[in-house]
N, C-alpha and C positions, 0 to 999 in steps of 0.2 A: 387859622381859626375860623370856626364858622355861629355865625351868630340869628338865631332867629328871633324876630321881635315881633309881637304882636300878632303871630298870626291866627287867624279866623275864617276857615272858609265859606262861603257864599251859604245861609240855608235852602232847604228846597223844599218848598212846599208849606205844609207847616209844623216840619220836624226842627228842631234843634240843631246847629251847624254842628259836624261832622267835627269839626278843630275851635277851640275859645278862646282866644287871646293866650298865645303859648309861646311863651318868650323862653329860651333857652341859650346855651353855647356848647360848643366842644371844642376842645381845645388841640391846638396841631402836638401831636405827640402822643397820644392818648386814642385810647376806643371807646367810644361813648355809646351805648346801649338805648335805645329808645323801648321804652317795655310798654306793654298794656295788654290786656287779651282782646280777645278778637271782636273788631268794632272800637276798638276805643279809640281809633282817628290816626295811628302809625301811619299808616302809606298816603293818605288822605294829606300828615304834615309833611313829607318828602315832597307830596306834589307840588304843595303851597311854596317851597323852599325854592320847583323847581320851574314855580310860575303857570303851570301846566292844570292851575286847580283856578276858578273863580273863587275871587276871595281876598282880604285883607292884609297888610302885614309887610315887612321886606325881608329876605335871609341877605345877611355879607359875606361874602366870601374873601378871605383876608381881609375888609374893609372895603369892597365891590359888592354891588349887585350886582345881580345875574346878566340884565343886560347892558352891562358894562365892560362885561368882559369880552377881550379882543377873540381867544380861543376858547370856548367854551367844555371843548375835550379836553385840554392840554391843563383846566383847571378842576375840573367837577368830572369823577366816573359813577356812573349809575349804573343800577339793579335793580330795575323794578318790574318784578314780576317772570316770567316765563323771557328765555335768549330768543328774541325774534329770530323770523329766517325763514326761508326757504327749504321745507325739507328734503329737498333735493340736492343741496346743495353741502357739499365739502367742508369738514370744519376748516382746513384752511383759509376753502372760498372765502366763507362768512368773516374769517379775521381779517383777510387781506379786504375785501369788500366794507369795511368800517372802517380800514387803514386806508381807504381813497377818500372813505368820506370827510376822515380827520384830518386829510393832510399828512400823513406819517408815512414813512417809508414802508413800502411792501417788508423790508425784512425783518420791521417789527412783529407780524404776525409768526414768524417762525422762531423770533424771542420768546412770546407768550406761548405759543405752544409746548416750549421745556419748561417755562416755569409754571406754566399749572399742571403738567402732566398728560397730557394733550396728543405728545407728540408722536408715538404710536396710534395715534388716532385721526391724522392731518387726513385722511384719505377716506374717515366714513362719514356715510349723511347723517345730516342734522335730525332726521327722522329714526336714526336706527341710535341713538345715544340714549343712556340710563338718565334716570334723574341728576344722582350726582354727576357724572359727567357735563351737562348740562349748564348746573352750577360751574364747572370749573371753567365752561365758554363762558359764563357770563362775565364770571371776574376778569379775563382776559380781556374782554369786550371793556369793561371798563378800565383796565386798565393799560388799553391800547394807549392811550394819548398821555403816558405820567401825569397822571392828574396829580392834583396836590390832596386833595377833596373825595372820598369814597360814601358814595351815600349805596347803601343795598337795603334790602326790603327783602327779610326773613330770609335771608340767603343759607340760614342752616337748616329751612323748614324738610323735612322727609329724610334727611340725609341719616348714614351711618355715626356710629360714634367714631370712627377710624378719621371717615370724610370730616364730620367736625371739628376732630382736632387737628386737623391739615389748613382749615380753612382760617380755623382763630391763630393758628400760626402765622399765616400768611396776611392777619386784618394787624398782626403784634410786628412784624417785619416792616409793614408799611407805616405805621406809626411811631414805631423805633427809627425810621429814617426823617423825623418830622413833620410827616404827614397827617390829615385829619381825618379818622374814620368814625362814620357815623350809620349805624347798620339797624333794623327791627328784631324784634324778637320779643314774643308771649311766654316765655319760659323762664321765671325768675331765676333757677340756677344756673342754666346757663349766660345770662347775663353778669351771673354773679362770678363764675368763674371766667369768664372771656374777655370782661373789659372794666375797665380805668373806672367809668364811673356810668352811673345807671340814671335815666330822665325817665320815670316814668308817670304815664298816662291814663288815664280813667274817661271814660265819655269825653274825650277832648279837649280835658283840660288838665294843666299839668299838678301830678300828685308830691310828687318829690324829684329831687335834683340832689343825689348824693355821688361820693364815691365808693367803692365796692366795699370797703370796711365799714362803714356804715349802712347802706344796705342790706348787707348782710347780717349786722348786729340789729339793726332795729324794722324790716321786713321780711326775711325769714324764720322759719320755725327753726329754733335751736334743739339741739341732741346732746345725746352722750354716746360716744362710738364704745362698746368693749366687745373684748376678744379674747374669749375664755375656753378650754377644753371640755366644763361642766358649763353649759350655755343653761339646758334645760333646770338646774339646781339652783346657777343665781337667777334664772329670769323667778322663777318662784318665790322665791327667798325675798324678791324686790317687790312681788302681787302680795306675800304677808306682807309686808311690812308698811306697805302704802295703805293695805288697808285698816290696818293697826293704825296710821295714821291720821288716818279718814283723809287721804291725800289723791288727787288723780296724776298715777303714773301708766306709764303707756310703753308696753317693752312688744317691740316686735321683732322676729327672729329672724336674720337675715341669711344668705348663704354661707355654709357651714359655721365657723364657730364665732359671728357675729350676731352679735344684738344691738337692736336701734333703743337708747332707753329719753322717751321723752317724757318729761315735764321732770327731774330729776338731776342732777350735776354730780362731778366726778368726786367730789369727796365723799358725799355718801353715797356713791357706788361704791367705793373703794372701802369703807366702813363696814359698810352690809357682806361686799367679797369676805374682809377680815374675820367678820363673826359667823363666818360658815363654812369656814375653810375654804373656802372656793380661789382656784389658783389665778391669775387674771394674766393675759399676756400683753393687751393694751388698753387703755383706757385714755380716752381724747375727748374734747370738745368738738364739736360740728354745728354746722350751720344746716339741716337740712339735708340734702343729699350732698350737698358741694364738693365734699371731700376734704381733707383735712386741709388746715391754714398753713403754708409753708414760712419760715421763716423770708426777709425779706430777701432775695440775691443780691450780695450784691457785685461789684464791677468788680472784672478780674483782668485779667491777660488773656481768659480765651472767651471773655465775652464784653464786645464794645458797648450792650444793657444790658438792665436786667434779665434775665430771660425766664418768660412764665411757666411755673409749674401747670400740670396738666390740671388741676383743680385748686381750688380757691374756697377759704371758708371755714378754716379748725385750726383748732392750733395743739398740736402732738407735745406728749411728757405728761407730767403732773398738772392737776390741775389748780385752782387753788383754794389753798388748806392739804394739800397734800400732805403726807408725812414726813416732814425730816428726811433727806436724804436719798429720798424716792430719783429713781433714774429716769429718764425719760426713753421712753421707746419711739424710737421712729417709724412714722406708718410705712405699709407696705411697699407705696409708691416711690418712697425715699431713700430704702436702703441700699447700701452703697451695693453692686453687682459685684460677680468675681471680675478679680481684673482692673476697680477703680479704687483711685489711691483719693483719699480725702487729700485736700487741698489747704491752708493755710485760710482763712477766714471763708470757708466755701464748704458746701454738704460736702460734694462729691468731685472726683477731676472724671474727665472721660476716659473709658478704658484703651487701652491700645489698639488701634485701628478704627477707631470709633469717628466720628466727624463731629472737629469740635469749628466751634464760631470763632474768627478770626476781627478784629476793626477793621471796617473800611478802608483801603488806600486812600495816602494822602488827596485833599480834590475830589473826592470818589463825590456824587452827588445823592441827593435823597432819592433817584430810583433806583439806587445799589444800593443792596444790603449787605451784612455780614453774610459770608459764605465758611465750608468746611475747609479746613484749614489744610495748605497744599504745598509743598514743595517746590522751593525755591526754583528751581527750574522749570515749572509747572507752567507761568507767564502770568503774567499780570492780570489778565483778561479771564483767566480760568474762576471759574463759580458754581455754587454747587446750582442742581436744578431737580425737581421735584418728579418724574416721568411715572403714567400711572402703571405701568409695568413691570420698570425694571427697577423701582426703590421703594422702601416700606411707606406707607402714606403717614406714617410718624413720623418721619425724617424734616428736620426744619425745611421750612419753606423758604425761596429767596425771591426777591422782584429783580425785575430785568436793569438794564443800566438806563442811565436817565438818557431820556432824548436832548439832542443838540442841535438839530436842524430847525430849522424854523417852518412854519406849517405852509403847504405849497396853497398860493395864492388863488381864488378864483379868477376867472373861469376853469380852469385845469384842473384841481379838483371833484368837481361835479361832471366833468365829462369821465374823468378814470372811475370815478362811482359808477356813471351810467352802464360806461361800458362794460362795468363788471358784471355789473347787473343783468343788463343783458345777455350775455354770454356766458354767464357761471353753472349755469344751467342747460340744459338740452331743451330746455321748453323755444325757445326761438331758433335755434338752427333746425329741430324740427318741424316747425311749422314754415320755414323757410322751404326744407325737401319738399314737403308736403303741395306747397303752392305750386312747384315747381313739376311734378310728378304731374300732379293734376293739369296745370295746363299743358303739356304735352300730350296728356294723355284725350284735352280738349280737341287743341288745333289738328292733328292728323284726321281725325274722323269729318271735323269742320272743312279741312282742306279736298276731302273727297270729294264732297256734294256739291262744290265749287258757288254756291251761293254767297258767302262772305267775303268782303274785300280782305287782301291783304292786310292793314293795318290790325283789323277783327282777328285773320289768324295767328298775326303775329303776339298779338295780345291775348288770344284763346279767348276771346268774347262771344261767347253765341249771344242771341237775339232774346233767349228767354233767360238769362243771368240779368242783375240787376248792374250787378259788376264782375269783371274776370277776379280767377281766384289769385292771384298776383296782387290787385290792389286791396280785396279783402283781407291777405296776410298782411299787410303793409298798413289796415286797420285794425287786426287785430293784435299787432305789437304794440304797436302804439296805443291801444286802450290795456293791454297787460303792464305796460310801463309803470302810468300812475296805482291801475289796479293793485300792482303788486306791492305797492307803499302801506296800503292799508289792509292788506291781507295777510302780507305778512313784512310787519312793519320793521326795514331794521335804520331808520333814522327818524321817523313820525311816530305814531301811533300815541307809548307811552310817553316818550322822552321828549316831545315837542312837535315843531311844524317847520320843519326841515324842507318836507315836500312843497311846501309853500312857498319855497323862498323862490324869488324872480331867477337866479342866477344856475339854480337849478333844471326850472322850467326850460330856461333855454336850453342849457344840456339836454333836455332831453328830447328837446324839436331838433337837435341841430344829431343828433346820436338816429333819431327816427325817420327825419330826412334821410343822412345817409344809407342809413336801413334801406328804406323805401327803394332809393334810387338804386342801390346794389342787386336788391330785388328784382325790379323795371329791368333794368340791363341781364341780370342772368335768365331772367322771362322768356324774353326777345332771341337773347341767343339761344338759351333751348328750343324755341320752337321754332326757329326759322332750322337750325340744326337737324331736329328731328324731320322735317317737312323735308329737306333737299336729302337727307336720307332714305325717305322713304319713298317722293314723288319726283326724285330730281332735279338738278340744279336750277330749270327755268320754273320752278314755281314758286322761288322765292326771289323775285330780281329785286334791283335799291330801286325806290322811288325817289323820283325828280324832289319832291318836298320831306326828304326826310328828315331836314333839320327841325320843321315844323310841327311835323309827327312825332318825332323823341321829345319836341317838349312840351307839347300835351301830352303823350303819354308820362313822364318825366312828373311834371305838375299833378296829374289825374293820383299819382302814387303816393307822392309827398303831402299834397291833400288829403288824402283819405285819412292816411297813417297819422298827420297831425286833428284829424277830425275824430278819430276815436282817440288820442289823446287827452286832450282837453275834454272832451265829453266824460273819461275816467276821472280825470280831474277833479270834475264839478262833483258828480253824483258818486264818486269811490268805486264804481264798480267795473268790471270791464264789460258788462252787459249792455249799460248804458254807452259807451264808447262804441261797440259795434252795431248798439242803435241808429246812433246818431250816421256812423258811416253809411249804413243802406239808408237810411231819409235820406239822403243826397239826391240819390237820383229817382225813388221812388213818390216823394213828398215835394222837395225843395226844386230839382228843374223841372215839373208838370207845373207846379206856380210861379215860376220863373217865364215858362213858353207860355201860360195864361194871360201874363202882365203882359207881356212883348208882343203879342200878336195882333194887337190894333194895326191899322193904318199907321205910316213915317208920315208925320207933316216936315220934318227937319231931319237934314243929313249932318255930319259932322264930317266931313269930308272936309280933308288940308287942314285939320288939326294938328297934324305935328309940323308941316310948314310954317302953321302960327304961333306954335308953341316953342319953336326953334328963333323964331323973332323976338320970343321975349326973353328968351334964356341967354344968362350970363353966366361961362364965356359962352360962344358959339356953339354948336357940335356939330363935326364933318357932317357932308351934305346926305353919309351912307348910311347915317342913322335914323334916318328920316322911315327908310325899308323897316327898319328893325323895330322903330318905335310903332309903323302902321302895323305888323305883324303884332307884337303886342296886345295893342290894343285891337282887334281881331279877334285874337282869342281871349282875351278877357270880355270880351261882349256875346260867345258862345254861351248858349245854355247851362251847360256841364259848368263850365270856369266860373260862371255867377254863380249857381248852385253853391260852388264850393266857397268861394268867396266870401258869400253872405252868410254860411254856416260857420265858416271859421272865425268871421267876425266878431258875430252873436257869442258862440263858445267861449272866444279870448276875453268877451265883456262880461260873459258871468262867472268866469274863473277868477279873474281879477277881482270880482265885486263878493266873491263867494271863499277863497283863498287867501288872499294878499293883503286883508282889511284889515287884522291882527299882527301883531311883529312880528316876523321870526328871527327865535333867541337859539335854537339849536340845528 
């Protein structure tokens, strides 16, 4: 169940808050409809629910608040708004790349795939998918982690009526299993025909809290459905007589032999039919467009619920006052097919070969649902699945089976995110060739003029670069990192501050280091590679100090890349990230050799002799070489530069990021 109390969010300026003390619930089992038209605070109260909005108020979620909760995917699925991503990226990618984020096993994404219909489509980008498609990633998205909780935000908005009734299937499947669905929508009938009960909203504040029988009787416009072969004869016959009455009746003519008759009821349509001969084929009450009110279903043997008519809203036969022994006609949607045998307390049974819904296996849990009914031999684990291809998008929906694993713990997590992230796309292995091309294509020309030392060609540095193009790739990963959180947000953005969380961050120093340094190394061998291919083996010999050279260079790389990290970080952009990496050496060491170039009144010379006297335990006499080395190169130009930029950056990221919880 989910409960909202009080909430209100933050006003701005000096307009009126967006949401006003909006106390609500929905109940686990049920589809509860948040209605309003556009502006009246829907997505504004999802946010509040989802802590993501400043402002008043707590939502419970079974008896938790939000930040309470140990798994926050494994409890609450959202939809809000547009499926973040990458459009480059693989509908699989994007599922399995949420499935690192949640903790879930990769082959959950290839569950969701069959059950929203997907799965003929594992293989194209996120940028080349329809709208409704779209929708159907998002509901996968949320319901990667079985949540118990579905909050969505107009998730029928643009769609087909086909897509729609696929979708309210699929919101009746998840709450049929005891689930709580709680979804947007400005469209009174369909609210009226797709869920349990309607909360609707006006300017922010809440107007009514009913269920669909009552919404329907006392917020929509009621009708009278008939369906006669003289349409044109009674609609006339109903304009005399209303105005004979001095009454306002309202008949509008629908496709072919229907008529909408409002402000009017079925007995005296039925009346007026009689005194004009007019033949009638049905005559029903309605609710507006909803479509006729079906009797209740109820529980049989080939259904473990109710299972909802396609429309919501009338109720078929006689109406009342009818006459004596009037029949009742079933509307169109209801009549049994060739092939279906009526049932014993049930409209219709399914026809033969038809898929009918079966109860759950004993144990089965609430992310199994009823499936079409299968032959013994078939296995236990057989279920039907929804695929946008190969079955009519009528076809009941089914959810995947419930998760059992427990959510992989951090660190591990946010490194398999990263990594996916990284790599799911061609945007980094390209830019990885690219560094790599180019410096080669550097140092040969460099190695001809014989002006640069070794270390310079092996890094491909000429003198008018600020830096080789190796550690500029190695900062421009690392400012795409965070950039790409907020560009295209698939853990931040709408759904929280994911990217904020500390355990994250490290992930993605410890994912960009290695970057960095796989970079440095495949650098170095290309162009020493390229150099002894093309000038022969003595012009690339090992130097004496190469331990000391691979770790400045080593450092120079891993710096950079975590210098335009953090600089993404702070200001969201990856612009800013590759700012910051060229101020290094353009900005940060000319003030660095500014500071330093006084007169030394004092040496620090046999510091780590003294430092090794105070430390407890000892450390062998050979780390004395290793600690002066060190400190060496941390007293270099370049190494303060960085040093004192990475500082600075980790303190405003911290003070700029991490200030706020992070709950998702």
């Amino acid at each position: 169940m989910l409960q909202a109390i009080g909430l209100t969010s933050a006003p701005r300026r000096d307009l009126a808050p967006a949401v006003d003390d909006l106390t609500f619930e929905a109940r686990s089992g049920a589809v509860t409809a948040l209605l309003g038209a556009p502006g009246a605070g829907k997505t504004t109260a999802l946010r509040l629910m989802l802590e993501l909005e400043p402002g008043r108020g707590v939502t419970y979620f079974r008896g938790r608040p939000l930040h309470r909760l140990a798994h926050p995917a494994r409890e609450i699925g959202v939809l809000l708004g547009e499926v973040p991503g990458h459009p480059a990226r693989t509908v699989r990618g994007q599922l399995a790349l949420v499935c690192a984020a949640a903790g879930v096993p990769a082959g959950r994404a290839d569950e969701l795939l069959d059950v929203v219909g997907l799965a003929p489509l594992r293989d194209e980008r996120l940028g080349s998918l329809s709208l409704g498609m779209e929708r159907r990633l998002g509901l996968a998205v949320a319901l990667l982690g079985d949540p118990h909780t579905l909050l969505l935000d107009a998730p029928s908005a643009e769609l087909s009526p086909r897509e729609k009734s696929w979708l309210h299937g699929l919101l009746r499947a998840h709450a049929g299993q005891g689930g709580t669905v709680l979804y947007t929508t400005d469209d009174p009938k369909e609210a009226a025909r797709a869920s349990d009960r309607v909360v609707t909203l006006d300017e922010g504040r809440l107007v009514a809290d009913q269920d669909t029988a009552s919404f329907a009787r006392t917020r929509l416009r009621p009708r009278v459905a008939v369906r006669t072969p003289h349409a044109a004869r009674l609609a006339d016959a109903l304009h005399r007589e209303a105005r004979a009455r001095r009454r306002s009746v309202e008949v509008v003519a629908e496709a072919g032999s229907l008529l909408s008759v409002y402000g009017s009821s079925c007995p005296e349509i039925g009346e007026t039919a009689f005194r004009h001969g007019v033949l009638v084929h049905q005559l029903a009450d309605e609710i507006g467009d909803a479509g006729p009110r079906p009797a209740p279903a109820p529980v049989t043997p080939f259904s473990s619920c109710p299972v909802p008519a396609p429309v919501l809203g009338a109720r078929t036969g006689p109406g009342p006052g009818a006459a004596p022994g009037a029949v009742p006609v079933p509307a169109p949607g209801n009549r049994p097919g060739p092939g279906a045998v009526p049932g014993p307390g049930q409209g219709e049974r399914p026809a033969p070969g038809a898929d009918a819904v079966i109860p759950p296996a004993p144990g089965a849990g609430r992310g199994s649902v009823p499936g079409p009914a299968v032959a013994p031999d078939a296995g236990a684990g057989a279920r039907a699945v929804h695929r946008g291809r190969g079955r009519r998008t009528g076809e009941p929906a089914v959810l995947p089976g419930a998760l059992t694993g427990r959510p992989v713990r951090a660190p591990f997590w946010p490194v398999r995110y990263e990594l996916r992230r990284m790599f799911g796309v061609r945007t980094a292995p390209l830019i990885m060739a690219g560094a790599l091309l180019a410096s080669v294509a550097l140092a040969v020309p460099l190695a001809r003029t014989g002006g640069t030392p070794l270390p310079g060609l092996l890094a491909a540095w000429p003198a008018i670069l600020p830096l080789p193009p190796a550690v500029l790739a190695a900062g421009l990963l690392g400012a795409l990192s965070f950039a790409d959180e907020y560009h295209h947000p698939v853990l931040g953005g709408a759904r929280g501050t994911v990217p904020r969380r500390l355990a994250l961050l490290l992930a993605k120093l410890a994912v960009t280091a290695s970057t960095a340094l796989l970079l440095a190394f495949l650098t170095v061998f290309a162009d020493g590679a390229a150099l002894r291919l093309v000038y022969g083996p003595a012009t690339v010999p090992v130097p004496e100090n190469w331990a000391a050279l691979g770790a400045g260079w080593a450092g120079l790389a891993v710096g950079c890349g975590w210098a335009g990290l953090l600089a993404a970080g702070v200001f969201r952009i990856a612009i800013a990230g590759m700012a910051a990496v060229v101020a290094v050496p353009t900005l940060v060491v000319p003030l660095i050799r500014q500071v330093s170039a006084g007169p030394v009144a004092r040496s620090a010379a046999g510091l780590p002799a003294r430092l090794r006297e105070l430390a407890w335990p000892l450390w062998p006499q050979g780390a004395d070489r290793w600690l002066a080395g060190a400190l060496g190169f941390a007293a270099q130009p370049v190494a303060a530069a960085l040093a004192l930029s990475l500082s600075a950056l980790l303190c405003a990221y911290l003070l700029t990021g991490l200030r706020r919880r992070a709950r998702w």
